[in-house]
N, C-alpha and C positions, 0 to 999 in steps of 0.2 A: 519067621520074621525076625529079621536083625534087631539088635536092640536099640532102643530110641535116646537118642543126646537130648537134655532140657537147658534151652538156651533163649530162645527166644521170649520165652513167657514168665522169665524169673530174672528181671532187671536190677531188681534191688538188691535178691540173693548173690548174685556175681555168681553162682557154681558153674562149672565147667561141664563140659558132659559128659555125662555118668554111663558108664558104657561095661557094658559085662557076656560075660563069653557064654552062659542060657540066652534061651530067645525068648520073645514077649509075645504069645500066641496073637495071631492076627484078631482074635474077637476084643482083645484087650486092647492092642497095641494100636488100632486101628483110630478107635474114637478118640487116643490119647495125640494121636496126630492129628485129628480135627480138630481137637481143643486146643492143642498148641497154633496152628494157622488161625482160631478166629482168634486167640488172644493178643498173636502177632499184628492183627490188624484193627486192636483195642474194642474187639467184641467179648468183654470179659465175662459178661453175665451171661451169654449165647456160650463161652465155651466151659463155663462151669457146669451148665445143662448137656452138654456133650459130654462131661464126663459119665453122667449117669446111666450111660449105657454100660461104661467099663465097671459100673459098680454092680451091673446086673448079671455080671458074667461071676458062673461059681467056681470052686476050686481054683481060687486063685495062687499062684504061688507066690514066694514072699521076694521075690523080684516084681513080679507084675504089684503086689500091694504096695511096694518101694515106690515102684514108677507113677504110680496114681496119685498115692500120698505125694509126693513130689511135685509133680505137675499141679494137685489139684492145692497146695500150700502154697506153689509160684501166681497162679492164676486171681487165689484169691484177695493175698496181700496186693497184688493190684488191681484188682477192683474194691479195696476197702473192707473186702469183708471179712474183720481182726478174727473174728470167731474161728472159724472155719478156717483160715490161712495158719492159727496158732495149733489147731487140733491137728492138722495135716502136719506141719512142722515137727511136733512135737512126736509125730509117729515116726517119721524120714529121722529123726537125730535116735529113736530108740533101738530104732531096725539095725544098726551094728554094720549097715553099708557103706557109711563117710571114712572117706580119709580123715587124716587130723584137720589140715585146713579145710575140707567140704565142714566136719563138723563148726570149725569157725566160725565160719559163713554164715551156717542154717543158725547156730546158737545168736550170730549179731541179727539175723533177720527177726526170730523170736521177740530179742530185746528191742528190734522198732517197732513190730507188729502191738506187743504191751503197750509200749509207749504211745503210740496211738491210740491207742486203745481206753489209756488213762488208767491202765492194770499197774498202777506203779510197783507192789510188791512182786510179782514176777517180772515184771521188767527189769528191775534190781537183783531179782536172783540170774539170772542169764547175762546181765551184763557184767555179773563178780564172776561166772562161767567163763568168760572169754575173759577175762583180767587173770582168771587162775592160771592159765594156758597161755596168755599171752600178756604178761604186765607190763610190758613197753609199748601198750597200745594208749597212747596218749586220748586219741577221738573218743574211747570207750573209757576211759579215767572220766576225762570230764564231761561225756552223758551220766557218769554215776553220780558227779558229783552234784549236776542240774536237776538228777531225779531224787535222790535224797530232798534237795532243796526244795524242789513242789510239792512233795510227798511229805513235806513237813520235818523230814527226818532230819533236823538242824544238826546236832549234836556230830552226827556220821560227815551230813557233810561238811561243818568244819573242818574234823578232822582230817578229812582228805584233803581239805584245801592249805592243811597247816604239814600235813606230811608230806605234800606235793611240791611246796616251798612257792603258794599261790604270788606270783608276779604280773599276770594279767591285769589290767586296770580292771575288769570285769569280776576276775576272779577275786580280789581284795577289795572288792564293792560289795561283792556278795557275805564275803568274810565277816568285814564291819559289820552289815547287815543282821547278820548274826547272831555277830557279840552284843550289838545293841537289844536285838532280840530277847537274849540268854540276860541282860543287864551286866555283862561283862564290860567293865566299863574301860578297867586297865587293859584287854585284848584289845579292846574296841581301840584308842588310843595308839596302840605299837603300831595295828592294821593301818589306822588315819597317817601316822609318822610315813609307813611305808609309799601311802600314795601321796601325799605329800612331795616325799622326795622323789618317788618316780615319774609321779603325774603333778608337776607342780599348777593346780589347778587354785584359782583364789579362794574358793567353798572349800577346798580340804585344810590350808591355812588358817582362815579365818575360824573354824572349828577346833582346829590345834591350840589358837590363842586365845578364842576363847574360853576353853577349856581350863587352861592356864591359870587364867585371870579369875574364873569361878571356883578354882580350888581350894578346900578349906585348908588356911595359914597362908593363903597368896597375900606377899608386904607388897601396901601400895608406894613401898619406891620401889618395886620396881614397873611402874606403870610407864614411865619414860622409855625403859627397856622396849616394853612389848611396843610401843610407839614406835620406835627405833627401829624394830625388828618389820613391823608394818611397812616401814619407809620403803623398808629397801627390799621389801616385796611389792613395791607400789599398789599398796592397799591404800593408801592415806588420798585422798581427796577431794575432803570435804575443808571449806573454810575454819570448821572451828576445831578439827581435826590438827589443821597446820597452827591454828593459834594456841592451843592445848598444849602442842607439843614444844614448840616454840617457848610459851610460857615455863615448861617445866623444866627447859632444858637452862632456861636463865636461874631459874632457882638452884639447879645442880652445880650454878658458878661456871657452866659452858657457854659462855656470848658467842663464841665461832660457830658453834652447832646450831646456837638459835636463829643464827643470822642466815645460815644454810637452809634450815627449813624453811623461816620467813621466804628468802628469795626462790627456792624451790615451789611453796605456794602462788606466789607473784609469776613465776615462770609458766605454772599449770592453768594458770588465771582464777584460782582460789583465791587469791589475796588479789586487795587493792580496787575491787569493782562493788560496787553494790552502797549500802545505806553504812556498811560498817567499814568504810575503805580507813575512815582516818583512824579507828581503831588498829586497824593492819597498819599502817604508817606508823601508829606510834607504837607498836613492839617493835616494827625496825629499827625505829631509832634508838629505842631502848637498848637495843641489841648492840649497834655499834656504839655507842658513849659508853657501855659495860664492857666492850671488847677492848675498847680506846682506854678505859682505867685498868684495865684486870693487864694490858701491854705494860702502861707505867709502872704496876706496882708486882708483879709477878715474881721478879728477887726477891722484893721486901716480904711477901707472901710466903714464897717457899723459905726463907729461910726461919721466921717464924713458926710455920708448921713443922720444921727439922728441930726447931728451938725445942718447941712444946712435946715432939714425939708425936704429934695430929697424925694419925694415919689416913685416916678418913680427909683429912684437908689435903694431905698431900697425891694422895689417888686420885681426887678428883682434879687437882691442879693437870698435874698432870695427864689427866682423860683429854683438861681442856684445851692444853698445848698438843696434841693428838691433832684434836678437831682443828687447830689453826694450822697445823701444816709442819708442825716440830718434832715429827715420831721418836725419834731417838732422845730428845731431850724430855719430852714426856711420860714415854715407856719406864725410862729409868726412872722417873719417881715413884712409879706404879709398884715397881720391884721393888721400890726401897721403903713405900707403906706395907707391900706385903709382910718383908724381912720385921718389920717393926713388930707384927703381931697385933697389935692391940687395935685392929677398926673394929668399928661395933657390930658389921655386917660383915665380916670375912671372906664369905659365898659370892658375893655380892662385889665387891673389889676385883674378885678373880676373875668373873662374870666379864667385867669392864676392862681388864685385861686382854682378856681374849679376845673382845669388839675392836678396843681402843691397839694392838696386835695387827686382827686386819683390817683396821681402817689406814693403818699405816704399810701397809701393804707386805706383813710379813705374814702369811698364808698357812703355812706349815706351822707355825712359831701359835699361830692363834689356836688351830685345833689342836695341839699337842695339848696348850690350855686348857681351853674348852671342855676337854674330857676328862678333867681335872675335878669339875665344877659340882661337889654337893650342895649340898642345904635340905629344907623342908618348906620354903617359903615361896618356888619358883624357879628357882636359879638354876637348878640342873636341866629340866624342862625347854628354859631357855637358849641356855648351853646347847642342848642338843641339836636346838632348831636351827642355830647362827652356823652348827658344824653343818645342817642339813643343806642351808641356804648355800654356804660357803663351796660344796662339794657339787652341790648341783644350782648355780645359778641362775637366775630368771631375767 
């Protein structure tokens, strides 16, 4: 009897059929053609009991045990039964009859047969089997890296997902994951930064700022910033969100900024409705009669703070000629508090640079900045996020 091709009853395996120049005596070959036909017509457990005929046959040669084992590994991984489908397998990969791709095949079938199974540590060992042999197999990288990860093996699978250069929104969920885990708090962090920029989603921001904000030596000037930086993530939209911020921006000597949030509030219908409208009214006004003085006296200001050497007065003048629509006339005092040296916040000026940069629409000029920007108090943090926002806008 010719020798018998297994195709039919090994769907998951993909092997091709196995064909060899011995013949498979008709007492053998015979049941193993009935078991292939009931299993083709998804009689799985009818053709696993047809094999037992082939089993009762003696002096089997090591072809005919090939072919059984084979068959009876294809039949049983699709009827579920891991046991029995792994023992078969594991005989057909020892028997030294595969090709390299047959072995492939039967070693990826092992690794789902495990994984069904919930045998995670052989399932891990047969899928680093087929990564040895084949490491551009991306599907079998990341089942390793999913069964590490149920298997509790955290450690592994990070690793893989940091050697892999994980970019997946999936995979860098899983990462974080992780690192919070392991209490990696600075991993955890880079991971959040990356989804952030990839997946600009408001839960990964709002976790990046707050972060920020709970950091020990976070200075609360820069609370405006992280407001700022909300803005133009459109995180802000709560009423006292825009009066907050509004309020702070009038104390930083910025009327144009405050008056932009105000009527941005008023525009979202945050401001102006409710038990607290006249309150909203009167920061606005507050806001233009301090825009309307800060126009009057603006020479007499900057040249006072050039008088005195203010570096600090003269940064933020200039931030606030920015916000009214003057970028060049207010950049330049920016540069020329920097050159001064002496503000109290140094970090923190450059910080406002780089915003007050591309709020004036020089782009490249701001993250040149930007990456400029040390400190210990928030400032490079921030920096990074404004380069983040900046490169991938929302």
């Amino acid at each position: 009897m010719a020798a018998i091709g297994f195709t039919a009853a090994a769907p998951m395996v993909g092997l091709s059929s196995v064909a060899y120049a011995q013949s498979v005596r008709a007492e053998v070959g015979k049941p193993l053609q009935e078991a292939q036909k009931l299993a083709a017509s998804g009689k799985n457990k009818e053709a696993l009991a047809k094999l037992k005929e082939a089993d009762a046959v003696g002096n089997k040669s090591e072809l005919e045990k090939f072919q059984l084992e084979y068959t009876r590994g294809s039949i049983a991984a699709a009827a579920g039964e891991n046991e029995t489908a792994a023992r078969a397998f594991e005989s057909v990969l020892a028997s030294g009859k595969l090709n390299a791709n047959q072995q492939s095949k039967i070693t990826e079938a092992l690794a789902s047969i495990y994984l069904r199974a919930r045998d995670y540590p052989k399932a891990i060992t047969y899928i680093q089997k087929v990564l040895k042999d084949n490491p551009g197999n991306s599907q079998m990288r990341e089942q390793l890296i999913q069964t590490y990860y149920q298997s509790g093996k955290l450690a592994e699978a990070a690793k893989e997902l940091q050697a892999g250069g994980a970019k997946s929104e999936g995979n860098l969920q899983m990462l974080a994951n992780i690192q919070l885990k392991q209490n990696d708090k600075a991993g955890y962090v880079q991971t959040l930064e990356k989804l952030a920029a990839s997946y600009p989603k408001a839960s990964y921001w709002a976790d990046l700022l707050n972060r920020v904000v709970g950091k020990p030596g976070f200075s609360g000037s820069l609370n405006l910033d992280v407001l700022r930086l909300k803005l133009a993530l459109k995180q802000i939209a709560k009423p006292a969100e825009f009066m907050e911020m509004g309020q702070l921006a009038l104390q930083a000597g910025n009327p144009a900024e405050a008056l932009k949030i105000v009527e941005e509030g008023y525009k979202k219908g945050a401001l102006g409705t409710g038990a607290d409208a006249g309150r909203h009214q009167r920061l606005k006004d507050l806001a233009l009669k301090t825009q309307a003085d800060l126009q009057k006296n603006a020479a007499a200001q900057e040249a006072n703070f050039r008088k005195e050497k203010d570096a600090d007065g003269l940064a933020n003048l200039g931030f606030a000629l920015v916000s009214e629509g003057k970028g060049e006339a207010g950049l330049k005092l920016i540069e020329e508090a920097i050159k001064l040296g002496s503000a109290r916040r140094p970090e923190e000026v450059k910080l406002h640079y780089g915003i007050a940069q591309y709020n004036a629409g020089k782009k490249a000029a701001a993250l040149s900045t930007l990456k400029t920007v040390k400190g210990t108090a928030g400032e490079p943090e921030l920096a990074r996020y404004w380069s983040m926002l900046i490169n991938h806008p929302i």
